[in-house]
C-alpha positions in Angstrom: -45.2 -18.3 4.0 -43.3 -15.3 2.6 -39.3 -16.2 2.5 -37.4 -13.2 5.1 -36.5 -10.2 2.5 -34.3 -8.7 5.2 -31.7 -11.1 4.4 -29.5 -11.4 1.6 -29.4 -14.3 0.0 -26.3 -16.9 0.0 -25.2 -15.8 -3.6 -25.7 -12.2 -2.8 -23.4 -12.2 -0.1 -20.8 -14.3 -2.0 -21.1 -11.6 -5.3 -21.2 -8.9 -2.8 -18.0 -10.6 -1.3 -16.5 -10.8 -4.8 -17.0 -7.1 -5.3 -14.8 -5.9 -2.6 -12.5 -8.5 -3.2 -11.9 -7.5 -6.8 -12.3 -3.5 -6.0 -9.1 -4.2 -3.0 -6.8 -6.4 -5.7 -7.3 -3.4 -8.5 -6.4 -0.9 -5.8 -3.5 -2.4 -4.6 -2.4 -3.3 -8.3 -3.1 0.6 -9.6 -0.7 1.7 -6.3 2.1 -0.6 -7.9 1.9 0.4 -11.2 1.5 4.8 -10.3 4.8 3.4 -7.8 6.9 1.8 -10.6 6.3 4.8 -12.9 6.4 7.7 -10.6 10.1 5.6 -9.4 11.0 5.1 -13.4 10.5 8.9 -13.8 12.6 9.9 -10.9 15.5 7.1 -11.6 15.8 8.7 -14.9 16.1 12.6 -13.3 18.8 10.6 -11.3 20.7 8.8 -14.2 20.5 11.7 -15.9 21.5 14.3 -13.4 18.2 16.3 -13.4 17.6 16.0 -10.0 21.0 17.8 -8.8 19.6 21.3 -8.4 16.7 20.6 -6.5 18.4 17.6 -4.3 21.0 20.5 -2.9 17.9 22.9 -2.1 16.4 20.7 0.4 19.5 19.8 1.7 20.6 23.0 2.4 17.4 24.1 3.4 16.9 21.0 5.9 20.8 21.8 6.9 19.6 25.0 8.0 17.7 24.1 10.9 20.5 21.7 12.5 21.3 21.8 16.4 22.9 19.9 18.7 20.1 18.7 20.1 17.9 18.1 17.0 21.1 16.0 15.8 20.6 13.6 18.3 17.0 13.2 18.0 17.9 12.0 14.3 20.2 9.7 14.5 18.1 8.0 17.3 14.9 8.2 14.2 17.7 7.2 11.8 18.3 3.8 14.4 15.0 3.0 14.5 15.0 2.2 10.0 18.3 0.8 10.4 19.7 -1.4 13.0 16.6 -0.9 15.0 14.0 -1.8 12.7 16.1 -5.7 11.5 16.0 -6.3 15.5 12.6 -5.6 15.5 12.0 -7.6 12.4 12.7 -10.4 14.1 11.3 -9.7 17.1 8.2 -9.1 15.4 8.2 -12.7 13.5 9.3 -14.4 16.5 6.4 -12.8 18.9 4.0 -14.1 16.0 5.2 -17.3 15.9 4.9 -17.5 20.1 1.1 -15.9 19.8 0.3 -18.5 17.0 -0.5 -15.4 14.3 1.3 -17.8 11.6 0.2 -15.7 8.4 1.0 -12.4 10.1 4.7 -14.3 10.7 5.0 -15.4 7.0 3.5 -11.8 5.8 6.6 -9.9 8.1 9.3 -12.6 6.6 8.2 -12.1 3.2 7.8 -8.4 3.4 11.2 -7.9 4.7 13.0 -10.7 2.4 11.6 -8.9 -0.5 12.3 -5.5 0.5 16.5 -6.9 1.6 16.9 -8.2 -2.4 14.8 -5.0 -4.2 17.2 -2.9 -2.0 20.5 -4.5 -3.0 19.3 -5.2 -6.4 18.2 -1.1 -7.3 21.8 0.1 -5.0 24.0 -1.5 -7.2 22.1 -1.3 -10.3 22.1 2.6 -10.4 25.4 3.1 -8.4 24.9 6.7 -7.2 27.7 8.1 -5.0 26.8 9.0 -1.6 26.8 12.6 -0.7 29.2 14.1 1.6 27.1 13.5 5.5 26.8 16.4 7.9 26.7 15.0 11.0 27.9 10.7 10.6 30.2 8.9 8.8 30.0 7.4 5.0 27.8 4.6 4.8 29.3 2.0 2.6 26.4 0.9 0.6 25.0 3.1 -2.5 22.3 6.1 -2.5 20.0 5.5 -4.6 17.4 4.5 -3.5 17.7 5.3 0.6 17.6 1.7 2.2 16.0 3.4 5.2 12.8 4.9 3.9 12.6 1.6 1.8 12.6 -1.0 4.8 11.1 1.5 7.2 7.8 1.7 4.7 7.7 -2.0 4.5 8.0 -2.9 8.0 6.3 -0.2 10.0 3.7 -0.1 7.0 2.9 -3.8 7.5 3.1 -4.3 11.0 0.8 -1.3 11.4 -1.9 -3.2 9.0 -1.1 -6.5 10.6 -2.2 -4.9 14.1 -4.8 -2.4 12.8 -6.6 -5.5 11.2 -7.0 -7.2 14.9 -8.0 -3.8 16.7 -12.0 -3.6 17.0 -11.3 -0.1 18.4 -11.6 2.4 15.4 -9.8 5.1 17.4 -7.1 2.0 17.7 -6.0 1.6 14.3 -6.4 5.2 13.3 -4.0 5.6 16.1 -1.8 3.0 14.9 -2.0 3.9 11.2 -0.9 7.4 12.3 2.3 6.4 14.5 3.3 4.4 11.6 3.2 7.1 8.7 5.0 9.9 11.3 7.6 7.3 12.3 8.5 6.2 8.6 8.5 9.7 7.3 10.5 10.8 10.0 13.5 8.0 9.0 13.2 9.8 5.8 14.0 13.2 6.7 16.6 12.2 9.9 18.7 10.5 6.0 18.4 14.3 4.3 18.9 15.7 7.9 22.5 13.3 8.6 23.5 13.9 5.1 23.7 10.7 3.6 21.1 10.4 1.5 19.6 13.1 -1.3 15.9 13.9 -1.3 15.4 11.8 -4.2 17.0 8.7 -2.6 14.5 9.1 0.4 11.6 9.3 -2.2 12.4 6.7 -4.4 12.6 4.5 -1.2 9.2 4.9 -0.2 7.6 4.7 -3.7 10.0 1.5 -4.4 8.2 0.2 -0.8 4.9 0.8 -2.2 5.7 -1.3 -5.4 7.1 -4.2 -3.2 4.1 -3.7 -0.5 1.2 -3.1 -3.1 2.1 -6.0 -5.3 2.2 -8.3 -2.1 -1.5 -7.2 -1.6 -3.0 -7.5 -4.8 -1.4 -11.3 -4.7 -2.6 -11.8 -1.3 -6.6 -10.9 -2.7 -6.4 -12.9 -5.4 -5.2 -15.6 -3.2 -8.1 -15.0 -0.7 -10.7 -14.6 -3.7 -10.0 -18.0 -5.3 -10.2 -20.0 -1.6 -13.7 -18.1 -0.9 -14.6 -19.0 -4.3 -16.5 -22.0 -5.1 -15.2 -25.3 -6.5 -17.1 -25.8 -9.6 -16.5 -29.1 -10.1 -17.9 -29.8 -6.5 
């Protein structure tokens, strides 16, 4: 009797397995490393005042287009990446707790633990002045890099993989994916919009995010890749 060729076999599956595991963690580790030296090059332009000229230009430009009404829209955006987003933080752990999703709880902790010290740590280690807001008072914490963009990439980034990988809809987590990226770029531009941050803060933000975010994944698939993996003593 001829054995089913339709099939792969046990050890194809578990190379095949392998493959996509090892493709996912080199991804995720290639996005950390472009992040950390795409941020190097734009903390130096900042240490070394290179980025002046063009950091006025988009403010000005961005300035141009204030109203009234436009100026509430932001600082509602702006809410949501500040005071907003650590309610929802915890919200979001404690809902996954209640629903039993215990690694999507841990994932949201860590994420946003990580993110509170890289911000604190990169504020006071490049000390850049605030610029003078349009619309809001001075913020009391440093520029650079925006705290905003930085916890707004983290946490709407993850919660929108942490939902998008329990959707069987397609439509579902393009949907989701989508909301996430227009809600986290908005925070971005409502900081250059209100004035307190400069173009370069809001970038180095997101790309200081990806580091954190990207490193967490890579870490996360090796994890997974040596429980699948066989125990060769076994």
């Amino acid at each position: 009797m001829k054995a089913d060729q339709s099939r792969p076999t046990e050890p194809a599956v578990v190379s095949q397995r392998n493959i996509i595991f090892e493709a996912a963690a080199f991804t995720s580790l290639m996005v950390a490393v472009l992040s950390l030296f795409l941020f190097a090059w734009i903390a130096d332009g900042v240490a070394h005042d290179r980025t002046a000229g063009l950091d006025l230009a988009i403010r000005n430009q961005v300035h141009a287009y204030a109203s009234p009404s436009l100026t509430k829209a932001m600082i509602f955006i702006s809410f949501l990446g500040g005071d907003g987003l650590t309610a929802a933080s915890i919200l979001s752990v404690i809902a996954f707790l209640v629903f039993r999703w215990r690694r999507e709880a841990v994932w949201m902790a860590v994420t946003i633990l990580g993110a509170v010290v890289l911000d604190l740590s990169l504020k006071y280690a490049f000390h850049r002045p605030r610029p003078v807001p349009f619309f809001v008072p001075v913020p009391y914490t440093y520029s650079f890099p925006s705290g905003h963009s930085l916890f707004s990439f983290c946490f709407y980034g993850v919660l929108a993989g942490l939902l998008a990988g329990r959707m069987q809809s397609r439509l579902g987590r393009i949907l989701v994916w989508t909301l996430a990226a227009l809600l986290v770029a908005a925070i971005g531009l409502s900081r250059i919009y209100l004035g307190v941050h400069y173009p370069s803060d809001v970038i180095a933000g997101y790309l200081a995010a990806a580091l954190w975010v990207s490193t967490l994944l890579a870490l996360d698939r090796v994890r997974k890749e040596r429980k699948s993996s066989p125990d060769p003593g076994a």
